[in-house]
VMD Tcl script that draws the C-alpha trace (Angstrom):
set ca {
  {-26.72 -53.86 75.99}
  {-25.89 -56.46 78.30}
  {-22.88 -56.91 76.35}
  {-22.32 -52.95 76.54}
  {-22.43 -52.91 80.38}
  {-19.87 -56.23 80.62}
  {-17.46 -54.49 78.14}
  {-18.15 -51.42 80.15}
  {-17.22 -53.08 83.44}
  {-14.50 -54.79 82.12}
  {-13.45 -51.86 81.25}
  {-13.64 -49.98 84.39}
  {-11.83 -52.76 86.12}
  {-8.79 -52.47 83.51}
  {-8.74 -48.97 84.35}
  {-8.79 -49.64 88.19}
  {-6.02 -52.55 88.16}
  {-3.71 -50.05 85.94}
  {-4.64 -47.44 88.09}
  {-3.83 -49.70 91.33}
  {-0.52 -51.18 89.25}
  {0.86 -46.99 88.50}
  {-0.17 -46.36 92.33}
  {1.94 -49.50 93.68}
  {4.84 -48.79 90.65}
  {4.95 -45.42 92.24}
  {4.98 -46.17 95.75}
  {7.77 -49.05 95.06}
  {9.62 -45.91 93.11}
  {9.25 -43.37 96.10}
  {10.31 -46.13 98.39}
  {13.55 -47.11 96.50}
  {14.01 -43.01 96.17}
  {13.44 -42.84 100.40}
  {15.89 -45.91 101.25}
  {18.40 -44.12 98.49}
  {18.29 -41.06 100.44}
  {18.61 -42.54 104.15}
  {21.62 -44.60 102.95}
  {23.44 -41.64 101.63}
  {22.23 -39.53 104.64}
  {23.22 -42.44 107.24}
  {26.14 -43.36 105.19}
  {27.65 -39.42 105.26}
  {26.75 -39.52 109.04}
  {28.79 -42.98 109.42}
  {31.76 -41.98 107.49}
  {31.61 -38.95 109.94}
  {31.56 -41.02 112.36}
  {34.20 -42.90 111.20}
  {36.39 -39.91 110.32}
  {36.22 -38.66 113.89}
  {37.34 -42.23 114.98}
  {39.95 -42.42 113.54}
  {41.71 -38.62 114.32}
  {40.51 -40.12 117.90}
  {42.92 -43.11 117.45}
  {45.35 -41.66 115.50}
  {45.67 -39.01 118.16}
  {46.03 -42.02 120.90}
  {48.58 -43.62 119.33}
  {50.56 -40.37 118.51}
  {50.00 -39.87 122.14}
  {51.55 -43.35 122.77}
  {54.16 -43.28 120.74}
  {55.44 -40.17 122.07}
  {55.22 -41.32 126.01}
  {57.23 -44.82 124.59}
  {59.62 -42.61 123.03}
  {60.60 -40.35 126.02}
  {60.63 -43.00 128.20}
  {63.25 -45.31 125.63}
  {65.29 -42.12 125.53}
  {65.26 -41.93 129.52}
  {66.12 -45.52 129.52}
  {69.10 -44.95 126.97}
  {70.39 -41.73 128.96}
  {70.14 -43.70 132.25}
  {71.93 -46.95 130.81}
  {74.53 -44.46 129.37}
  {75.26 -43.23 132.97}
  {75.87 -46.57 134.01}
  {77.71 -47.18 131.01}
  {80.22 -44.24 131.06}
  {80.25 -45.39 135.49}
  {82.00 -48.98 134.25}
  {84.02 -47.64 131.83}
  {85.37 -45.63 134.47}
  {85.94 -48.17 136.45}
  {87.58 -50.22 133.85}
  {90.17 -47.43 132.83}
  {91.10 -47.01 136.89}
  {91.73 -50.96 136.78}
  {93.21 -50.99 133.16}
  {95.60 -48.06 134.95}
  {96.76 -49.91 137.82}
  {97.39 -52.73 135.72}
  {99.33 -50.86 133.40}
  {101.25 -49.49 136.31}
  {102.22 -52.70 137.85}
  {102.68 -54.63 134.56}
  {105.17 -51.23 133.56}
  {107.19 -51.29 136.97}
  {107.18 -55.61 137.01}
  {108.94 -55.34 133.57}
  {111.48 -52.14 134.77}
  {112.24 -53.79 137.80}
  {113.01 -57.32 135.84}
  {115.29 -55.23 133.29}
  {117.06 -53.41 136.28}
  {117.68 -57.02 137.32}
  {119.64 -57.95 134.38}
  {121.12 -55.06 133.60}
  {119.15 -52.84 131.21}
  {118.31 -49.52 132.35}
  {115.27 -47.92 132.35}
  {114.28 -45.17 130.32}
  {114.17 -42.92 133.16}
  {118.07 -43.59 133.30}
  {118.82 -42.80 129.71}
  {116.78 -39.89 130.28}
  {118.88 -38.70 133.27}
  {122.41 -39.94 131.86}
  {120.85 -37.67 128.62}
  {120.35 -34.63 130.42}
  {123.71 -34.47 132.36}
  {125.52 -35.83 129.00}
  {124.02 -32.24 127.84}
  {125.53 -30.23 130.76}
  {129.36 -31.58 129.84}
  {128.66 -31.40 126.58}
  {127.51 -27.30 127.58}
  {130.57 -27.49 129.55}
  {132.96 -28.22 127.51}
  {132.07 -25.96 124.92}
  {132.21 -23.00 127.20}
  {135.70 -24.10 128.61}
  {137.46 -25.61 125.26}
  {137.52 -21.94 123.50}
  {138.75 -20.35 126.00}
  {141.66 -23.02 126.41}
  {142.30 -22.43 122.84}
  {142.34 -18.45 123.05}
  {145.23 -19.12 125.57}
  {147.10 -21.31 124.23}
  {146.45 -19.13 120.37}
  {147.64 -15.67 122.28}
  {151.04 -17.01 123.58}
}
mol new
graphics top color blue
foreach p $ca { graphics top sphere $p radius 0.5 }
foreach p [lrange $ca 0 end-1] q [lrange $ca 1 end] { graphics top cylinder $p $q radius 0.2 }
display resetview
């Protein structure tokens, strides 16, 4: 019997260690199945999280982009300004130059001889009232003379 009770108690301790071993197997298991579900809760609630940073930034730099844009383009229309101001300027100078380059070389032609274009024009026009001239009085010269 003695043997009976140690096999019995053996036994009963077997059946309490693989009772302890299924409790701690199962609490490990719930365990793993709790940090399982707080890393997909926290990790939805951080990629939120993230999500909402980043239409945050992207909005900021949209933001930024936009002010740097309108104030190149003021930049560009204000240095266009000053721009079309020299060119101006330049064309008024470029003028006078022209001018007294144009009237430098007339009155060194008029020197030697040449005349200007001015005078062709002019010796043109009144070449075109003889010539109107003439026409007008040559017929009738020759009606007179044809008649007698």
């Amino acid at each position: 019997m003695a043997r009976a009770n140690t096999q019995k108690k053996i036994e009963d301790e077997q059946a309490s260690t693989f009772s302890d071993v299924r409790l701690y197997a199962r609490k490990i298991w719930l365990a793993g199945l709790g940090a399982y579900s707080r890393v997909n809760e926290e990790g939805t609630q951080y990629v939120k999280a993230l999500i909402r940073t980043g239409e945050q930034t992207e909005k900021e730099v949209l933001k930024t982009v936009d002010e740097t844009r309108v104030a190149a383009n003021s930049e560009i229309e204000s240095i266009k300004g000053e721009v079309s101001g020299v060119r101006g300027r330049v064309d008024a100078q470029l003028g006078r130059i022209e001018g007294a380059f144009d009237r430098r070389v007339a009155k060194a032609l008029n020197r030697i001889g040449i005349p200007s274009k001015h005078d062709v024009d002019t010796l043109s026009a009144k070449l075109d009232e003889l010539t109107a001239l003439l026409e007008r009085v040559v017929p009738k010269k020759l009606e007179r003379s044809g008649s007698k």
